[in-house]
C-alpha positions as semicolon CSV with decimal commas, in nm:
position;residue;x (nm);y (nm);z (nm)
1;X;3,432;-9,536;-4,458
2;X;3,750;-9,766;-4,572
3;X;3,570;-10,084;-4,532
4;X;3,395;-10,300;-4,260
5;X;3,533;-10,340;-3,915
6;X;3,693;-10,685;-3,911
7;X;3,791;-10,655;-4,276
8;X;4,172;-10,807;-4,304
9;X;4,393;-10,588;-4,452
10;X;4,509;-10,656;-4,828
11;X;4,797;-10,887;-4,882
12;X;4,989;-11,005;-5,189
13;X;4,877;-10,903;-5,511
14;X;4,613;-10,694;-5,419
15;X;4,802;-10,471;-5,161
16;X;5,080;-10,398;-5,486
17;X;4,762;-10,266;-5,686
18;X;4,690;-10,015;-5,463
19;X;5,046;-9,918;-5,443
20;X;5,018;-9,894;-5,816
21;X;4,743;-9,706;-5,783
22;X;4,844;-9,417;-5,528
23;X;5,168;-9,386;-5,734
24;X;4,967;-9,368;-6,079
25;X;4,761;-9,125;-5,924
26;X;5,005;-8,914;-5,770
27;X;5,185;-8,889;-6,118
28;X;4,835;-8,749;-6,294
29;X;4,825;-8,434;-6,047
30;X;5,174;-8,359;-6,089
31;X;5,174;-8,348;-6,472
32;X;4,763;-8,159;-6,445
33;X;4,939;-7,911;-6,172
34;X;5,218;-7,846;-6,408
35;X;4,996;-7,776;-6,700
36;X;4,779;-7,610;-6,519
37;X;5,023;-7,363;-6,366
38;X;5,212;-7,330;-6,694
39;X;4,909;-7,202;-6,897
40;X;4,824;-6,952;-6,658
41;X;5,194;-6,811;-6,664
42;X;5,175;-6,826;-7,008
43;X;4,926;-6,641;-6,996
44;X;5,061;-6,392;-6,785
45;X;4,846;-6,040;-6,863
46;X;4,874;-5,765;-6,600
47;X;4,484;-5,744;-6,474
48;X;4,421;-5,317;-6,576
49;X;4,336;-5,155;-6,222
50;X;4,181;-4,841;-6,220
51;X;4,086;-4,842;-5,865
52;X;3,842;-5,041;-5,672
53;X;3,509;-5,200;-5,855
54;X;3,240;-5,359;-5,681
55;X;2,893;-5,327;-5,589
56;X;2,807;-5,105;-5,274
57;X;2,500;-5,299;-5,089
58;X;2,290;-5,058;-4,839
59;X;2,020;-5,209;-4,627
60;X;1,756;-5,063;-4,432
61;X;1,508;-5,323;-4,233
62;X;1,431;-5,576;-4,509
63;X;1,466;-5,363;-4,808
64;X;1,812;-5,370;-5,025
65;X;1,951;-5,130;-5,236
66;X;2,267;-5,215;-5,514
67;X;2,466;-4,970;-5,633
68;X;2,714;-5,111;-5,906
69;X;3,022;-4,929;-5,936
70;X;3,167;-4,882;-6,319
């Protein structure tokens, strides 16, 4: 909820802070998204695939049999 029903909306000062405050926070995810996407191409090693892995599940009424894969 963004506040009660006959609330005024901000003027003056207060309506600048939050303008501040949208902008300040917009900055912080663009420099965590660029660090975050950075390290992981730095990063950057090919994941080895020898072919699917995984768990085979089998079920029969209520009972449940895993099979893990190597």
């Amino acid at each position: 909820m963004s506040g009660a029903r006959g609330a005024p909306k901000p003027r003056g000062l207060r309506r600048v802070e939050r303008w501040f405050v949208g902008l300040a926070m917009g900055v912080v995810a663009f420099v965590l998204e660029k660090v975050v996407l950075r390290s992981v191409r730095k990063e950057g090693k090919p994941v080895p695939s020898s072919g699917p892995t995984g768990t085979k599940v089998t079920s029969r009424g209520n009972a449940v049999d895993l099979d893990r894969r190597p």
